[in-house]
C-alpha positions as CSV (number, residue, x, y, z in Angstrom):
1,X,-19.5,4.3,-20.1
2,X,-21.6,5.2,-17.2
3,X,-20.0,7.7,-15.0
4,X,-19.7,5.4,-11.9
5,X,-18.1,2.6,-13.5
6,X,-15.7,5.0,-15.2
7,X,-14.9,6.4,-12.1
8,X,-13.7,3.1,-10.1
9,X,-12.1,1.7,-13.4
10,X,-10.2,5.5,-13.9
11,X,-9.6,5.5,-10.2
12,X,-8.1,1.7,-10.3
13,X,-6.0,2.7,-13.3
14,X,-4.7,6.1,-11.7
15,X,-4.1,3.9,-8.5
16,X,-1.7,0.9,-10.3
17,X,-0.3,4.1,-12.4
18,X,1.0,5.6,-8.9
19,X,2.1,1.5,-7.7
20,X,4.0,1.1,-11.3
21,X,5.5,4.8,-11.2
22,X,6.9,4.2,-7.6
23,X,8.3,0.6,-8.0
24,X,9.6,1.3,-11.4
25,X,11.4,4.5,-10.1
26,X,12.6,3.1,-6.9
27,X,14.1,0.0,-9.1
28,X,15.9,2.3,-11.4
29,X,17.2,4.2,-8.5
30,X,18.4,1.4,-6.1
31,X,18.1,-1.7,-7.5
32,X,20.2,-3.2,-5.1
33,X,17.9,-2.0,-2.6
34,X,15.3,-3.2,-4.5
35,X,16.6,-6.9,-4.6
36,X,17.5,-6.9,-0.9
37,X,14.1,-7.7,-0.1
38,X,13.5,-11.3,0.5
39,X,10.7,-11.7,-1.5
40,X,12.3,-10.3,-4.4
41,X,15.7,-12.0,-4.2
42,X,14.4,-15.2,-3.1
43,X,18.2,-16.8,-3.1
44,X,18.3,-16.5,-6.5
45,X,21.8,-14.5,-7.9
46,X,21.9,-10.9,-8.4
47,X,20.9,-9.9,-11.8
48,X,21.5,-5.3,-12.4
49,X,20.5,-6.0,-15.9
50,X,17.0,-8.2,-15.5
51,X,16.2,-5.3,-12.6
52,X,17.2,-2.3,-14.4
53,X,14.9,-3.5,-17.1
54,X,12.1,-4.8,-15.1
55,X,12.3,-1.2,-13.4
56,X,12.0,0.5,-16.7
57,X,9.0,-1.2,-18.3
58,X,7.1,-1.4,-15.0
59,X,8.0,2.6,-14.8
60,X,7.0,2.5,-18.3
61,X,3.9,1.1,-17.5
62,X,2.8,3.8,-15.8
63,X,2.2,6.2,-18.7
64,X,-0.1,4.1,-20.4
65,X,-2.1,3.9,-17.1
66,X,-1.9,7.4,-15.8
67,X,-3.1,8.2,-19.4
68,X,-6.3,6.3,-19.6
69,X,-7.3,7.4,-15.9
70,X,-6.9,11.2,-17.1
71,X,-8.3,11.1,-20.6
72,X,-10.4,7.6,-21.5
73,X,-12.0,6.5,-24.2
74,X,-13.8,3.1,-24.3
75,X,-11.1,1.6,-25.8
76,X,-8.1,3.2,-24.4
77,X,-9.7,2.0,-20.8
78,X,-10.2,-1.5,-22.2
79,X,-6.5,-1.6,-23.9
80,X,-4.7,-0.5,-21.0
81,X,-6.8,-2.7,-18.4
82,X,-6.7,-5.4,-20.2
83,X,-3.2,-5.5,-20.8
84,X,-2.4,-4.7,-17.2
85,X,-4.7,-7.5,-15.9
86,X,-2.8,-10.2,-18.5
87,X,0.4,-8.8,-16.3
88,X,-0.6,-8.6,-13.3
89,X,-2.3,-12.3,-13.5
90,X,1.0,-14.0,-15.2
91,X,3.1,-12.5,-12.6
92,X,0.2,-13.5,-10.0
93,X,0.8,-17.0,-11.5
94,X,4.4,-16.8,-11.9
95,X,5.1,-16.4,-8.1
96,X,2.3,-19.1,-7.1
97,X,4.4,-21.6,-9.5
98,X,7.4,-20.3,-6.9
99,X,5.8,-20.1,-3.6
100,X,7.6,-23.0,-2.1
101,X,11.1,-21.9,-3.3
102,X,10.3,-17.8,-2.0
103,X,8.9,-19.8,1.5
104,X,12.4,-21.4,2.3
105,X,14.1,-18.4,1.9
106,X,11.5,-16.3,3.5
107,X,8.8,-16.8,6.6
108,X,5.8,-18.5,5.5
109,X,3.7,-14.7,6.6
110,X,6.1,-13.0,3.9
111,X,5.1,-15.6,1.4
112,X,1.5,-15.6,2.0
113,X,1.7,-11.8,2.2
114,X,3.6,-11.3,-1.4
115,X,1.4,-13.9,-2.5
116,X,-2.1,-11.6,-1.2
117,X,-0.8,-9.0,-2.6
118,X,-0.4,-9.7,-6.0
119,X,-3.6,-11.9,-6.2
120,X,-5.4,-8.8,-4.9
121,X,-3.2,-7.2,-8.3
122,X,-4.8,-9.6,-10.2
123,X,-8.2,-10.0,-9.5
124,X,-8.7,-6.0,-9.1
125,X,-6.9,-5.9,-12.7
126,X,-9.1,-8.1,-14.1
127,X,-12.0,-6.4,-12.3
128,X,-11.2,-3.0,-14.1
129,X,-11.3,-4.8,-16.9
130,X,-14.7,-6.5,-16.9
131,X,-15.8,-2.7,-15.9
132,X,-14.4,-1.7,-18.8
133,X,-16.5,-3.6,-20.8
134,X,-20.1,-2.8,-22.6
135,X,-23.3,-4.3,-20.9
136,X,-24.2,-5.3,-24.5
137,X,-21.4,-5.4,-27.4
138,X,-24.0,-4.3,-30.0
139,X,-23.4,-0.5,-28.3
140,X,-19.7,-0.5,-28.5
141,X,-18.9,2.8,-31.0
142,X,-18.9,1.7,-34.5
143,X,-20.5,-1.3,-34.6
144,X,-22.8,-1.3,-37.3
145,X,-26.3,-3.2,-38.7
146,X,-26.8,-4.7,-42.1
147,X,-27.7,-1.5,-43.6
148,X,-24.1,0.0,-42.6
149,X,-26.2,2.2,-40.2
150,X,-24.6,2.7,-36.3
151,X,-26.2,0.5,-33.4
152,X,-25.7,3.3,-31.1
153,X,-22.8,6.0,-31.2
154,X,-22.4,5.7,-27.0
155,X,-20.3,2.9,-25.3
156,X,-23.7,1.8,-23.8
157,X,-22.1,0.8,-20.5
């Protein structure tokens, strides 16, 4: 991978690393705090067990992350981005599909706010991702021609 687009995808994945790490740990610490927000709680009943969880695989989340932003391979990078985009678009999604329910507990600037921010979640996810990716899949590492002979042994990024 080129050294610029393995920079901003390394320096996306060490920045949702640091996001995951923080949210994850300050769930696991407070979680009551953590569900006071509005746009959390959304009227909806208090649940320790769904947040301790939710705190420990988003903390969890962050090892995978930190990981690939210290030490990438082509296909580390492309794992962990890719599976962090699919998150961070369902949840993206998830909270669209309750916008109106969040808004009547909430001001309309917090929804549109929670709502920015994880759409910005999801599309710079899925922008790391498409980074990620080779120019031309015939130079990802291992691919091979009819002979059994490699393309190219670079990621060709």
């Amino acid at each position: 991978m080129k050294s610029a687009r393995m920079s901003i995808v390394r320096a996306g994945l060490a920045f949702f690393a640091i996001v995951s790490a923080f949210l994850g740990g300050y769930i696991l610490i407070s979680p009551k705090g953590f569900y006071s927000w509005s746009w959390v709680n959304m009227g909806m009943a208090y649940n320790p067990h769904l947040l301790l969880d939710y705190g420990a695989m988003t903390l969890a989340a962050a090892v995978p992350l930190a990981a690939a932003a210290a030490a990438p391979s082509p296909v580390f990078l492309r794992s962990v981005s890719g599976s962090y985009a699919l998150w961070a678009t369902a949840h993206f999604l998830i909270h669209l599909q309750f916008r109106s329910h969040f808004a009547s507990h909430a001001s309309t600037g917090e929804a549109n706010l929670l709502v920015g921010v994880l759409g910005f979640g999801a599309v710079g996810s899925i922008a790391l991702f498409v980074l990620s990716l080779p120019r031309d899949p015939r130079h990802v590492s291992g691919v091979r021609d009819g002979t059994g002979q490699p393309l190219r042994t670079d990621d060709g990024v």
